[in-house]
N, C-alpha and C positions, 0 to 999 in steps of 0.2 A: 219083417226084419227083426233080430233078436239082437239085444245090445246086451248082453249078459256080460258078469264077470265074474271071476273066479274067488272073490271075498267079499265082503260085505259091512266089514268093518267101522264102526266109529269110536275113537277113545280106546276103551274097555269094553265098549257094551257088541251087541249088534244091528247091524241096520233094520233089520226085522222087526227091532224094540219099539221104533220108532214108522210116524206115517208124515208121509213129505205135505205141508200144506204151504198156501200163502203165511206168510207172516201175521197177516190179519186175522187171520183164526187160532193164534196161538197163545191166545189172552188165557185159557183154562188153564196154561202149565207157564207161562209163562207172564201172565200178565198184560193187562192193559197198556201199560209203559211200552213194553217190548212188542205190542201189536200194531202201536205206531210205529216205534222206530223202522220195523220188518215189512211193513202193512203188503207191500210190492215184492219184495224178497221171497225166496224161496227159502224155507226153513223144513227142518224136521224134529217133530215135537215126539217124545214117548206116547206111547198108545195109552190107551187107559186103561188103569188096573195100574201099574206102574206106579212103583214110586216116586215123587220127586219133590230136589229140593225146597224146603222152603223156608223163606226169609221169615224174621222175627220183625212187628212191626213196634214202633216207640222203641228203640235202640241203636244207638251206633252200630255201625257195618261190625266193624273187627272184636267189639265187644261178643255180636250175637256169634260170630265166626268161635269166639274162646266158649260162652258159655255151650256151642255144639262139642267140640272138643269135650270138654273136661262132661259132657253127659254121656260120652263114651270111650269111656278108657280100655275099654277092651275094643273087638275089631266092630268098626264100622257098619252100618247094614248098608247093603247095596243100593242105590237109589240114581235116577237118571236125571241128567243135566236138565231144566226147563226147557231148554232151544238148542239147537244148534245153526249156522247158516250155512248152508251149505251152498247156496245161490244157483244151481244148475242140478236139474233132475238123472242126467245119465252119467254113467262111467262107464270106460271101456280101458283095458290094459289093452299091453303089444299093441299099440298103434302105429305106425309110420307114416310120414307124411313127408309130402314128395318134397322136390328142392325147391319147388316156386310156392308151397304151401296151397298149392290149388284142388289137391287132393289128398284122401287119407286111406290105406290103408286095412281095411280092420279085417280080421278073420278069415284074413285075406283076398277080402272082396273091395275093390276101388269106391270110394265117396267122393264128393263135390265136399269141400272142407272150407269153412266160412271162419270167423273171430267174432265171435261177441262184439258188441258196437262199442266203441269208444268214446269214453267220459268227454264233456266238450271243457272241461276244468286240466285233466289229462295232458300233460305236454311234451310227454314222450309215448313212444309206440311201435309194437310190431314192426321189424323192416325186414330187408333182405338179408341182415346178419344174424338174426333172429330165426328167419326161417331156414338156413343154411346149418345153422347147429343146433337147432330140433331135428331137422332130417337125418343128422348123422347118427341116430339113437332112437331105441324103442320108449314109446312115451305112455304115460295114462293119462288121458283127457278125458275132464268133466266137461259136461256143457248139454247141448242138447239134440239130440237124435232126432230126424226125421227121416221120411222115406228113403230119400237117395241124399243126402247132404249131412253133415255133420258140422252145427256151430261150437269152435271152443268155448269155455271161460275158464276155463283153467288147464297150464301144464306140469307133467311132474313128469321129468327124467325115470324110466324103469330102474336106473344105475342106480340112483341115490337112494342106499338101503344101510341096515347097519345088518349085516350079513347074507345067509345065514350062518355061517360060520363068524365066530369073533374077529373082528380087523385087528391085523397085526398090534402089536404090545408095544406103546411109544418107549423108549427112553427119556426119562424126562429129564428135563435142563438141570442144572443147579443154579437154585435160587433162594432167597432168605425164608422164600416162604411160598404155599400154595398158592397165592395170591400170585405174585412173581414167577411162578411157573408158568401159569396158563396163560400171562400176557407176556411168556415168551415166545409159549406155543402161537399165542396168534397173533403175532409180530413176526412168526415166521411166514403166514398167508394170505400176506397185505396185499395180493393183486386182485383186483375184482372179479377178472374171470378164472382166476386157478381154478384148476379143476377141482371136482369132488373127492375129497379126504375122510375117509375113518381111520380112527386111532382105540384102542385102546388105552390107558391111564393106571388104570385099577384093577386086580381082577382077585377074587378071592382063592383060585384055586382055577389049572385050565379046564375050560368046555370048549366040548367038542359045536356046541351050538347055542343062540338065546332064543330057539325060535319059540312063539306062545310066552315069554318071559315078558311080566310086565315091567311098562318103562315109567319114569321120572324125569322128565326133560326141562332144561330150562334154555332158552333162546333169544339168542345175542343180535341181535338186526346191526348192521356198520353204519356207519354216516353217510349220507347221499353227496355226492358228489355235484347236487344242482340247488342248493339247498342250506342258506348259512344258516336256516332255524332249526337242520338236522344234525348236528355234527355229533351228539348226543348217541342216537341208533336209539334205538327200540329194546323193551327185552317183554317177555311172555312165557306162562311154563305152559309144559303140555302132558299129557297123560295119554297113557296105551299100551300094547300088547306087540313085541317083534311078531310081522307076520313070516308063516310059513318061506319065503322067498326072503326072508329078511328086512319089506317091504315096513315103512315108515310115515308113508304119506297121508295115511289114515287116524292117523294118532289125532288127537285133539288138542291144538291151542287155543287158550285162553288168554284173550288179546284184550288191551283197555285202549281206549285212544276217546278223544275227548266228545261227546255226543254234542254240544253245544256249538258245533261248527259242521258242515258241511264238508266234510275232506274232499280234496280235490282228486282223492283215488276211490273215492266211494266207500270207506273202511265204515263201516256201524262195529261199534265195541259187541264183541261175544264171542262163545265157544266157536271155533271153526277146524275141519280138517287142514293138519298140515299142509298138503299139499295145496289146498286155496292161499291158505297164509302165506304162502310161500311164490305161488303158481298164477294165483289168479290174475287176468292179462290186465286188469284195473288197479287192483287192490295188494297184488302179491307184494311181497317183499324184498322177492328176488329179481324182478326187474327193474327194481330202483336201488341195491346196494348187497354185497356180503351179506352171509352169516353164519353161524357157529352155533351148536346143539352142545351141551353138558349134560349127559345120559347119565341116570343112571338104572343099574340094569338091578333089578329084584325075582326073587324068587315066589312072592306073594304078591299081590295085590292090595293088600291091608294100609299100604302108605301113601298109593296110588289112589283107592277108594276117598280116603281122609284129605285128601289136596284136594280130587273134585270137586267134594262135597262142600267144602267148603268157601270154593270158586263160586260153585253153583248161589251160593247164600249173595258173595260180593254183588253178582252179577243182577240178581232180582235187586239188590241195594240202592246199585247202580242205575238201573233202567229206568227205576221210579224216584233217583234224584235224593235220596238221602246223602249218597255218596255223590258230591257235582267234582268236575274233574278240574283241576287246578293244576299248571304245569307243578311250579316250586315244592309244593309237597304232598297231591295229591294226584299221581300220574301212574302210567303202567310199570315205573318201577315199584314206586311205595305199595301200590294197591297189592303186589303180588310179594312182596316181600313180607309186607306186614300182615299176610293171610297166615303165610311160612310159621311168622314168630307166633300167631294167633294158634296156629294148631302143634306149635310144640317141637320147632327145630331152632337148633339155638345157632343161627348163622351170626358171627362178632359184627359187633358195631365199630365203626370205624368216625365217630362224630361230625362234626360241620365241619364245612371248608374253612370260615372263622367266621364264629359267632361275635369278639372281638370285633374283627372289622368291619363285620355288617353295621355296630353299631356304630363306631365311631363316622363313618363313610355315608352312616342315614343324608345328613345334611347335605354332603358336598354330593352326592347323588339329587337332590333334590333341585339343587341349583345348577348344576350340569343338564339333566335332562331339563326343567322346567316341568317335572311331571310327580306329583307325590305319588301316584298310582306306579310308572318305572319305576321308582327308587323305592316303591314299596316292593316290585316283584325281585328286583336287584337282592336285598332284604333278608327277602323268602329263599331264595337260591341261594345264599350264603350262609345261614341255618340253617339249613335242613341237612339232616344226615344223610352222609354219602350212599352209604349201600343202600339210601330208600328213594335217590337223584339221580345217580347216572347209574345206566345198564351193564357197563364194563364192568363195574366197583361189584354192582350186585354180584355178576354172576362170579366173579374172583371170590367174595366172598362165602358163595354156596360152594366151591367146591371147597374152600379151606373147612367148609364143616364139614361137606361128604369125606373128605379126607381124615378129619379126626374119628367120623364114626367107624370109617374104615378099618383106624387104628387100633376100636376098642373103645375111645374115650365118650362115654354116655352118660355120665355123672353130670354134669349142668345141663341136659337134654331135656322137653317135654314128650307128649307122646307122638309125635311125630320123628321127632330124632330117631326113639326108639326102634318103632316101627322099621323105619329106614335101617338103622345097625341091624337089627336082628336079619333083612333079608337081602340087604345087598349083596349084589355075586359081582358085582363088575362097574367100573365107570370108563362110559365112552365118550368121545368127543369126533365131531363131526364140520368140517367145512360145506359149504355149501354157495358156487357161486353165485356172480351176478348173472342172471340171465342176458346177451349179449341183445341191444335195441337201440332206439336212437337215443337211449337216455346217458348222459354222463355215466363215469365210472363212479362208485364210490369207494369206500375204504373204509379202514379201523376208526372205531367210535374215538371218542374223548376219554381221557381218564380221571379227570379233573375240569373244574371250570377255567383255572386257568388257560391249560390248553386248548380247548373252546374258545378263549377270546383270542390266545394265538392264531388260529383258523381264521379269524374274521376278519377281511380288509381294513387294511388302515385308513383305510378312507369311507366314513360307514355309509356312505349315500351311493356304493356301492357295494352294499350288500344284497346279494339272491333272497327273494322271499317270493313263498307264493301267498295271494291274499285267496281267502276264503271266507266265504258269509256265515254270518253265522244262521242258528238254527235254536230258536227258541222253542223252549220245552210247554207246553199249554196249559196252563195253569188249570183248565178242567181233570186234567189228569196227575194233579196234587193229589197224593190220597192224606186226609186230614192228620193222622197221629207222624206226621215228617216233621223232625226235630228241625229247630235253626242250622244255620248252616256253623259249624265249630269256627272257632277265630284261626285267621292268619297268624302268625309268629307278630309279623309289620305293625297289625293291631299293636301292640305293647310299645314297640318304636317309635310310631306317631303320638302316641300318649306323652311317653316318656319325654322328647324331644320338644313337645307343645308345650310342656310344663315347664321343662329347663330354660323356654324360649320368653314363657309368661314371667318367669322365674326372673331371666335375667332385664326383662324391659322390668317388673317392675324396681330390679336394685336400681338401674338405670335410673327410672324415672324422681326416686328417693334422692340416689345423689343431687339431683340436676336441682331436686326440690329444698336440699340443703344448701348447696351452693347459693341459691336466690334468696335465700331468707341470711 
């Protein structure tokens, strides 16, 4: 039986470049770190002979991320990601699969059609509603091929494509600013299962087509609707090539999520195809909430290249614990924002929610919860800059830059800006619903922490959380030149606050000792 498909696709590169192994065996390109995390996982590493990236050791993540930058100011050399997960060895497009999901389809020959097994942490899952609007649609499913049966782990709608032709031309709203545009745009597709949406935005001039045009994606995940520790959403960029059919699913996101926990959807931070990101029946993202793609569309590859590569650097960082992930200011927004400003796009800062009040609030945070650690994450969250916190804010403000490059304006740009100015043809933007299952519906992220605590019952001892164990990193696989870990904001606060605390018992004490004498 032949499982063939008609692409081969990953990123930019091709699947060819690469050979599918265990995870365990991908210590040569990817490291040790990354050999555990995967050890089980099905991964695909580049062959050898291949270039690929590699991390600086004794340096900060984004420091080494600038000094690759500015050692190539002109274009990038080609070089391939360390890993990818791809988690299942086959793909088949045009699938169908019947209305009780008990068969598939393919090449028009009938299968016994199975699901990949279900996480026992997992609290939603495949039902009949599920399998009633996959039937209605040609699908591409990964997962794994045998004789007469096909297991899924991942699905990807054939529809959700950005062409091949360009999606009609939005009108866009009036608003103060591009910022306020694109959270008009999606305030207008707050339901979780609306259907599949392209827009265009931007275009430099019409095409007849983007097919083979490389992309720039950045990706908005919505708040889970089961979930008060979600309300936040997700964000990740992704890189790739429109394929020939306009086809998307292949593209590569670069996803961060915290390695020091066990997620209850089985998520390991790394490069993965869209369509798992999206798809995958554990881990996707589209059957736990919405989401939204900000494309953009180029004629070169040159600023495509420069975001990978430089992904590629975080990600080695990452796996070997230079970089430990920290919601308040070291999460999948910051990490991929501050790559952005590392190689040279000047997306605006928009500062903390109040640094003011974090500080003034330290104490009565502390005596409220009973917890210097809550009032110190409280703290964190409240300094830290927004486009580097929440995912809404980021992605508003990458397109407020793709919009001035648009313009022209590349005067306070690095080399990534550039890059971007000189070959943008086009920005799209893309809906993408909730896969319909037994999980809640979700909705639009947060835009703010306040609205975040709006969301949250007023009564907190009923709030949704899921608990997950954590997953301690083994200290035999420290590699010796790993810097300490950089301070917290909070650090300074507790200092500060102990001093003014020591400060004031001892005026106190002086009085009391005046007073007696």
């Amino acid at each position: 039986m032949s499982w063939a498909r008609d692409r081969d696709a990953l990123g930019i590169y091709t699947l060819a470049d690469f050979e599918i192994v265990h995870g365990r065996d991908a210590q040569r390109t990817a490291g040790r770190a990354a050999a555990w995390y995967f050890a089980d996982e099905t991964v695909a590493i580049p062959r050898s002979g291949l270039e690929v990236g590699r991390a600086a050791t004794g340096v900060r993540p984004f420091h080494d991320v600038r000094r690759f930058d500015e050692s190539h100011p002109g274009a990038v050399p080609r070089e391939w990601p360390p890993l990818a997960w791809i988690a299942a060895p086959d793909v088949v497009d045009e699938a169908h699969l019947s209305a009780d999901a008990s068969r598939v389809s393919i090449d028009g020959r009938q299968h016994r059609f199975t699901l990949a097994p279900k996480l026992a942490s997992n609290r939603s899952w495949f039902d009949a509603s599920s399998a009633a609007w996959f039937a209605d649609r040609p699908l591409t499913l990964r997962g794994t091929a045998r004789e007469d049966s096909f297991e899924a782990r991942v699905f990807w709608p054939a529809s959700f494509r950005l062409g091949p032709a360009p999606p009609p031309l939005l009108t866009l709203p009036r608003a103060e600013g591009p910022g306020e545009t694109l959270r008009s745009i999606m305030r207008a597709s707050t339901e979780a299962h609306a259907p599949f949406e392209a827009a265009t935005l931007w275009q430099k001039a019409p095409a007849a087509d983007w097919v083979g045009k490389p992309a720039l994606a950045f990706v908005l995940n919505g708040a889970q609707g089961d979930d008060d520790e979600a309300h936040a959403g997700h964000f990740a960029i992704a890189t790739g090539r429109v394929a020939a059919d306009g086809g998307i699913g292949d593209w590569l996101v670069n996803s961060f999520y915290s390695l020091d926990i066990e997620s209850e959807k089985g998520i390991i931070a790394a490069p993965v195809p869209l369509m798992n990101y999206q798809g995958d029946v554990n881990a996707g993202q589209s059957w736990y909430r919405p989401s939204w793609l900000l494309i953009a569309v180029l004629d070169d590859e040159s600023a495509v290249r420069r975001v990978q590569s430089g992904l590629n650097r975080v990600f080695l960082q990452f796996w070997r614990h230079q970089l430990p992930y920290y919601h308040p200011t070291d999460n999948c927004t910051s990490m991929s924002m501050d790559t952005l400003r590392a190689l040279g796009l000047d997306v605006p800062l928009l500062g903390p929610t109040s640094r003011a009040g974090a500080w003034a609030a330290f104490p009565w945070l502390v005596a409220r919860e009973r917890s210097v650690a809550k009032a110190r994450l409280t703290f964190d969250y409240l300094v830290t800059e927004r486009t580097r916190l929440l995912p809404a804010i980021a992605i508003e403000s990458i397109f407020a830059a793709l919009m001035r490059l648009a313009e022209g304006n590349v005067t306070q740009t690095g080399t990534l800006g550039r890059e971007i100015a000189r070959s943008l043809e086009a920005i799209a933007w893309l809906h993408i619903p909730q896969f319909p299952s037994s999980r809640a519906a979700g909705g639009l992220p947060v835009f703010s922490l306040r609205e975040y605590r709006h969301r949250l019952p007023a009564d907190r001892s009923k709030l949704v959380t899921v608990p997950v164990p954590s997953r301690a990193f083994p200290e035999t696989l420290r590699d010796a030149d790993l810097l300490p870990p950089a301070p917290h904001p909070s650090d300074l606060a507790v200092r500060g606050w102990t001093l003014m605390a020591l400060g004031a018992i001892a005026v106190a004490a002086a009085a009391r000792s005046r007073g007696a004498g």
